[in-house]
C-alpha positions in Angstrom: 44.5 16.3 -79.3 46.2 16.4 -76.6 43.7 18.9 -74.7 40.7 17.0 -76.2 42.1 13.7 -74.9 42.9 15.3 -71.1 39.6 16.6 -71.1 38.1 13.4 -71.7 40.1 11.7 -69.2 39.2 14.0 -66.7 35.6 13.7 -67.5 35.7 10.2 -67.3 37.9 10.6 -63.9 34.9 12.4 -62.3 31.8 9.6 -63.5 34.1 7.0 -62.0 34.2 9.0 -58.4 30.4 9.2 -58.4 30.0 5.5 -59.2 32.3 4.7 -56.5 30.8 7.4 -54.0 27.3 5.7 -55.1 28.4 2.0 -54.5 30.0 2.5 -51.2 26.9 1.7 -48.8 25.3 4.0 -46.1 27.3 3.1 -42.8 25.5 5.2 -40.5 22.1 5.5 -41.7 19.9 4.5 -38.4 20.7 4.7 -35.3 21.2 1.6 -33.5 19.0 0.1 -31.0 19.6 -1.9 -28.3 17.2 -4.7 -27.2 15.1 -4.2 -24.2 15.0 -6.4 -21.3 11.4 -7.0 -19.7 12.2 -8.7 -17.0 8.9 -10.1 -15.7 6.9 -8.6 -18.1 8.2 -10.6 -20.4 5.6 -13.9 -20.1 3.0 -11.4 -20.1 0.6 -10.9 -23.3 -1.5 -8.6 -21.6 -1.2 -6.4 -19.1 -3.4 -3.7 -18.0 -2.9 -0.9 -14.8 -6.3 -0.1 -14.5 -8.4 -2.6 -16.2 -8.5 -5.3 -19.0 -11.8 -5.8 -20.8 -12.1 -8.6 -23.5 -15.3 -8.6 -25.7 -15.9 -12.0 -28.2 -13.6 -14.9 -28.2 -9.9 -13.1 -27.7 -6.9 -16.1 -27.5 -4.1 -14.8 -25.0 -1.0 -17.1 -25.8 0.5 -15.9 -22.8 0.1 -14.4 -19.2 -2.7 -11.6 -18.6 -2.2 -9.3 -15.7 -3.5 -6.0 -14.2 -2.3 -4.1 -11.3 -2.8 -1.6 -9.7 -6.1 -1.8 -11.1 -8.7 -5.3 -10.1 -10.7 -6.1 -12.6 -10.4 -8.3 -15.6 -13.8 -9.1 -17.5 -14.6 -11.1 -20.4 -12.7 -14.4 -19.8 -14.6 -16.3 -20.7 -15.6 -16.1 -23.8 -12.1 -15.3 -24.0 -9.6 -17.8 -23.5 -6.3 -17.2 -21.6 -3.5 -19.8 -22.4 -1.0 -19.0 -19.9 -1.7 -17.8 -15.8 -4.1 -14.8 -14.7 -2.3 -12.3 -11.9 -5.1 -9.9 -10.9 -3.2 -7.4 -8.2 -1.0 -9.9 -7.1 3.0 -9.2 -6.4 3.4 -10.9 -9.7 1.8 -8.1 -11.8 3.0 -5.1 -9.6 6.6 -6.4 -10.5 5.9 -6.9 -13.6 4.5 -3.4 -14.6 7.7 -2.0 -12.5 9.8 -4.1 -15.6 7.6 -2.7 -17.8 8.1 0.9 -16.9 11.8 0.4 -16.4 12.0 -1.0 -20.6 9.9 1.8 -21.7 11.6 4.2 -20.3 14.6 2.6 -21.7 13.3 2.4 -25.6 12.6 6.2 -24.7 16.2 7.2 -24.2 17.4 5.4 -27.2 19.0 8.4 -29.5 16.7 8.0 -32.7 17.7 8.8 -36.3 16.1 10.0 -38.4 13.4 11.9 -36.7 9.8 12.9 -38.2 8.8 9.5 -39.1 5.0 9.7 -38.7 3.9 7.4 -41.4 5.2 4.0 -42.0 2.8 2.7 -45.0 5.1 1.3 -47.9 8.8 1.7 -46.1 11.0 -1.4 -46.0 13.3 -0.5 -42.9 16.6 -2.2 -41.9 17.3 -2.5 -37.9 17.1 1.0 -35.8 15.5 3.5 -33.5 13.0 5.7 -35.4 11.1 8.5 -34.0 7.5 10.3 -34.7 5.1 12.5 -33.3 1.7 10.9 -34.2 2.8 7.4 -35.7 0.4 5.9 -38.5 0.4 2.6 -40.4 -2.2 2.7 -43.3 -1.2 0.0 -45.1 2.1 -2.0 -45.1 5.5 -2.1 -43.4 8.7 -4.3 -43.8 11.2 -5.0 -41.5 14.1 -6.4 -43.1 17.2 -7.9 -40.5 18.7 -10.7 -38.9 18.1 -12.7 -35.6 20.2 -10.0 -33.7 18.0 -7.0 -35.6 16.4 -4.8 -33.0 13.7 -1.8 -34.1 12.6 0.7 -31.8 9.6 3.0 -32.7 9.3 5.9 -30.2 6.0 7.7 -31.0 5.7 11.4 -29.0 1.8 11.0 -28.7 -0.2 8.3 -30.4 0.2 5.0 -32.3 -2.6 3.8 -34.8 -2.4 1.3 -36.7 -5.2 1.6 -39.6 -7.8 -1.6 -40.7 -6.0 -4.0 -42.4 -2.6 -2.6 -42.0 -0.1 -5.3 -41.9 3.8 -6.0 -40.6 6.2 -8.1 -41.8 9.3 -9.6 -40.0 11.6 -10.9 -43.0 15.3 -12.1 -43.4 15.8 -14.5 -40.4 14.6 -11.2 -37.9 12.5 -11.7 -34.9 9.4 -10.4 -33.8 10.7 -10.6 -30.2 13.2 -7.6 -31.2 10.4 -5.1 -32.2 9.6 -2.5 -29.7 6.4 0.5 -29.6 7.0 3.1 -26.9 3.9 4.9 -27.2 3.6 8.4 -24.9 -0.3 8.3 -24.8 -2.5 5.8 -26.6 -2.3 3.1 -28.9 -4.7 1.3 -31.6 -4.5 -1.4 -33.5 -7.3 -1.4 -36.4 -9.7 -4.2 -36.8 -8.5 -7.3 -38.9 -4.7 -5.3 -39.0 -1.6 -8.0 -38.1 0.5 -6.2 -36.1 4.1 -7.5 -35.0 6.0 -5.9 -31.4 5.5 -5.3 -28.3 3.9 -2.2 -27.9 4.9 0.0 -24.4 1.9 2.4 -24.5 1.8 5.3 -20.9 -1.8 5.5 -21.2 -4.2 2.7 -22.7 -4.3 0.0 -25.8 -7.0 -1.0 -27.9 -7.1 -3.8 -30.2 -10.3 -3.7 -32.9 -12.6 -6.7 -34.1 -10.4 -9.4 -35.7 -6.9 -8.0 -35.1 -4.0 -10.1 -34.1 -0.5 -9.1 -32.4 2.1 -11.5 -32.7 3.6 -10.0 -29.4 2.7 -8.0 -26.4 0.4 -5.2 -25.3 1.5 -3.7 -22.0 -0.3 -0.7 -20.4 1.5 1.4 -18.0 -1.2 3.9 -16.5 -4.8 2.8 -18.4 -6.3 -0.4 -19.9 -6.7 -2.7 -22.4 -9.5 -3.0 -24.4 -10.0 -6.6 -26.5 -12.4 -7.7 -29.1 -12.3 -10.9 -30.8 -7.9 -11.0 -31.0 -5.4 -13.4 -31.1 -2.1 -12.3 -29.1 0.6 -14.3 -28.9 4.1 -14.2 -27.1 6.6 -15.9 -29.3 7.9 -18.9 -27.4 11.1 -17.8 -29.0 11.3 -14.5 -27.3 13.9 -14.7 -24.2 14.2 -11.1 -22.5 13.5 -12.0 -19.5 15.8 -11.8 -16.5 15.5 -14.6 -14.3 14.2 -13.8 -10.8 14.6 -16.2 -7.8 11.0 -16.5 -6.4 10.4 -17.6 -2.2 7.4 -17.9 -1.0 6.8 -15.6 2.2 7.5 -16.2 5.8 5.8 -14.0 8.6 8.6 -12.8 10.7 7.7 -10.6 13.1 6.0 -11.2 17.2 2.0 -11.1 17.8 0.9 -7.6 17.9 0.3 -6.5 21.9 -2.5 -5.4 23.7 -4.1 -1.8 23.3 -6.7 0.5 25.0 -9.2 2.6 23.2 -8.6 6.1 23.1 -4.8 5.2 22.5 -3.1 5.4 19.2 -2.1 1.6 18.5 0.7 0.7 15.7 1.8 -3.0 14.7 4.0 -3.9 12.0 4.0 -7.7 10.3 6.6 -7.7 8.8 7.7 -10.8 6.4 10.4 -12.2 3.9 10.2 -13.7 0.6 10.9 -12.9 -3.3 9.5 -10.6 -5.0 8.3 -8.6 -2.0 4.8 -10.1 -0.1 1.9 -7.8 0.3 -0.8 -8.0 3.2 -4.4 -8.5 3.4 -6.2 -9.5 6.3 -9.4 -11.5 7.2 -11.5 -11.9 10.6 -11.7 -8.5 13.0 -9.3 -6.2 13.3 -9.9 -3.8 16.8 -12.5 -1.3 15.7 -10.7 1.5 14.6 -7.4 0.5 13.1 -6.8 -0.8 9.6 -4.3 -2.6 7.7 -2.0 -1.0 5.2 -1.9 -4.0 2.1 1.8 -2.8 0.5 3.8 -2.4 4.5 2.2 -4.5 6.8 1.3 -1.5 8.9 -1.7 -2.2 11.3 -2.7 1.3 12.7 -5.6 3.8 14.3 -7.2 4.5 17.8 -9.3 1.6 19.1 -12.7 2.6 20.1 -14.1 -0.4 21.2 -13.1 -2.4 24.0 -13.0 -6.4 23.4 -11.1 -9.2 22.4 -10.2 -9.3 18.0 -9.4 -12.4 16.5 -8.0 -12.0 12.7 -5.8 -13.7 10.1 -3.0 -11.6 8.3 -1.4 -13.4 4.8 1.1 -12.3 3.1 1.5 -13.1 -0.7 4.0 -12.9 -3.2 2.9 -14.7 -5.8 5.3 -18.0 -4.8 3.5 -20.3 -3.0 2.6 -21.4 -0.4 1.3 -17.8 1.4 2.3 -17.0 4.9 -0.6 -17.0 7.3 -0.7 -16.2 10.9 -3.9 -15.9 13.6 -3.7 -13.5 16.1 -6.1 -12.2 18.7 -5.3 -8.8 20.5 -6.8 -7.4 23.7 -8.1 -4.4 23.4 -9.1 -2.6 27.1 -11.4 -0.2 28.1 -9.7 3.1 29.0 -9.4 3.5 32.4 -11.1 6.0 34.7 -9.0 8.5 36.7 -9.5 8.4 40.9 -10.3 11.5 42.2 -7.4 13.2 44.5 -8.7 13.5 48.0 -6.9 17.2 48.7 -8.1 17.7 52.2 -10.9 20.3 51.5 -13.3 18.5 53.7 -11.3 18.6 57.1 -12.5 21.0 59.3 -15.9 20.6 58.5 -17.2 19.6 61.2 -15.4 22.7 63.1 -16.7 25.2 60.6 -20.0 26.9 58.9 -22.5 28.3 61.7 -20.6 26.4 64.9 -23.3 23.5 65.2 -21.2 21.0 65.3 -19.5 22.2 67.9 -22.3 23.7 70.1 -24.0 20.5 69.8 -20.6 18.9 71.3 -20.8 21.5 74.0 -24.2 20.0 74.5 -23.3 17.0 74.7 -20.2 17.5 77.0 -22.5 19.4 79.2 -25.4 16.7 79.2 -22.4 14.2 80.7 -21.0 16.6 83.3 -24.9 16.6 84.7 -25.1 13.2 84.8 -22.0 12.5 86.1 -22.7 14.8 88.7 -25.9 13.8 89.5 -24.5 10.2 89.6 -22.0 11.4 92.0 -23.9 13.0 94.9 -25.8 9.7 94.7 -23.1 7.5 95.2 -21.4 9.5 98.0 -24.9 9.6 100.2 -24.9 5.8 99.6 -21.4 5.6 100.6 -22.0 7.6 103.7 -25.2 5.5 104.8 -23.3 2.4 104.7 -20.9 3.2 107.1 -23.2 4.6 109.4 -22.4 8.3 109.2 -24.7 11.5 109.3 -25.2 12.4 105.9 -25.0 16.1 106.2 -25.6 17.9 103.4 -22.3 19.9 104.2 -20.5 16.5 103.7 -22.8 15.5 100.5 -21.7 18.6 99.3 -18.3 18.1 99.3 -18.4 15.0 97.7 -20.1 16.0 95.3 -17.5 18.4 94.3 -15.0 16.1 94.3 -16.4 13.6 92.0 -17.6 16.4 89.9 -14.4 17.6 89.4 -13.0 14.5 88.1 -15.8 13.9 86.0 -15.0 17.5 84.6 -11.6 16.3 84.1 -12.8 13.0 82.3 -14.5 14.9 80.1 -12.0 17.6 79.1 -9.4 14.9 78.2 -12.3 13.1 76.0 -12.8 16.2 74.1 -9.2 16.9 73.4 -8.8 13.3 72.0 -12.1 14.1 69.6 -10.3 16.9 68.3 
């Protein structure tokens, strides 16, 4: 009896430990996440990087952006309850908080992994991980107000027609989070819940409606007929002090053509303005939108009146006119080295036989004007004019004539 009833004891000693081992709850189960802060993203129910396209009558409850990209078609029909920030400062900044939270849900330590399909799970709060991630039917997430999920899908997110999320238990939609490495889709008529962080592009089908965010990092959005809302409940944005811009810097200077011409506007304000410019630049140069940077070699002479404004999304925008000189190059004077002195010395002699001419030509006349005014000296006072004495004269005014002449040429030289 005694063996019988220790046997029984100890068999009833084990089927109590695994009632107890079976009652004691799972303390470690899912990872936990941490909520993500989308700074200026946050207002933001769309937002594209290279374009937002919107076919039927799509509701926005919320901001739509797109940046770097410019175009934004299809509102109207569509209706956008909130502001529209095509390339502005306000949608750069934004995709930078954007970028900045998805790469934050991506460095969230998952557990388990391998979660590809989430049709008929219930999950309490965590980070879960996939490759491909489907939803063909329905999913439950089960929390409190402080419950964040975090769904990190490798490649692809697709929601199937008619799938459908629920957010029970007191839990927000403002703490469910998609990172998505390539592309996501959302079926037609599906309700979806999150804010889905795809890399590449998003596409909402006919009829479906996101009760939270669809932010694009790289590619665009694609709308038809939807309904996305931000929850006015959601706060995980960090405030940001806006100032509207202030140009700073002098007047550009003058420039020539053929000279390489730089001019930096610079201006200050929060978030950080970008340029654009209106009027004439100087043929030649352009203006760099993100530094302010005017720059290139003028080829155009002339005077260029423009208008710079910078923009950061806070109004009102800094504007300044300027008009800049631009001159004509100028041309070099030639260098006079000399080569032509002498000329008149050199070559075949001409020059100076012609002045030996010349010199000649004078001595005659002075001569001959000589011996005339000696015999009319002579007759005057009553003397003989011999021809000895005419002679003599002669030779004396001919010598100084001689000597006139000599000294003449030596000057010329």
């Amino acid at each position: 009896m005694f063996k019988a009833s220790s046997k029984v004891r100890f068999s009833a000693a084990i089927i109590t430990a695994v009632f107890a081992v079976a009652l004691v709850p799972s303390t470690a189960a899912y990872a936990e996440a941490t909520e993500l802060d989308l700074g200026t993203a946050s207002p933001f129910g769309v937002l594209g990087a290279s374009t937002v396209t919107n076919t039927g009558d799509s509701v926005i409850n919320g901001n739509l952006g797109v940046s770097p990209g410019t175009s934004i078609t299809g509102f109207p029909p569509g209706i956008i309850n909130g502001d529209t920030e095509a390339t502005t400062a306000v949608a750069t900044q934004a995709q930078s908080d954007a970028l900045v939270a998805y790469n934050n849900a991506a460095s969230q330590t998952p557990t388990p992994l391998g979660l590809d399909e989430l049709s008929g799970k219930s999950l309490e709060p965590g980070v879960y991980s996939g490759g491909a991630i489907s939803l063909n039917g329905s999913l439950v997430l089960e929390g409190t107000a402080e419950s964040v999920w975090i769904f990190q899908a490798a490649s692809t997110l697709l929601a199937a027609s008619n799938s459908e999320i629920t957010v029970t238990g007191g839990a927000s939609v403002c703490n469910v989070f998609w990172q998505v490495g390539s592309s996501a889709t959302i079926g037609t008529s599906a309700t979806f819940v999150g804010t889905v962080l795809a890399y590449t592009s998003i596409t909402a089908n006919t009829g479906a409606t996101i009760d939270g965010r669809l932010l694009a990092l790289t590619g665009a959005v694609t709308l038809d007929d939807n309904l996305i809302s931000v929850d006015e409940t959601c706060d995980t944005t960090t405030p940001v002090e806006t100032a509207s811009p202030a140009i700073t810097s002098s007047a550009p200077a003058a420039g020539e053509t053929g000279t390489p011409y730089s001019h930096t506007v610079t201006a200050t304000g929060t978030p950080a303005p970008t340029y654009s410019s209106s009027g004439t630049l100087p043929t030649g140069t352009t203006l760099d939108s993100a530094t302010g940077v005017i720059s290139g070699t003028p080829t155009t002479p002339g005077t260029f009146v423009f208008t710079i404004t910078a923009s950061n999304g806070a109004t009102p925008d800094a504007i300044a006119e300027y008009s800049v000189a631009i001159s004509a190059a100028a041309t070099p004077t030639p260098t006079d080295d000399g080569s032509d002195e002498g000329t008149a010395s050199e070559g075949n002699g001409t020059t100076d036989e012609t002045a030996t001419e010349s010199t000649a030509a004078e001595s005659t006349a002075v001569t001959s004007s000589a011996a005339s005014t000696s015999a009319a000296l002579l007759a005057e006072s009553g003397l003989d004019p011999k021809p000895s004495l005419l002679a003599a004269g002669a030779l004396l005014l001919l010598g100084a004539a001689m000597t006139i002449s000599a000294t003449r040429r030596k000057t010329a030289q």
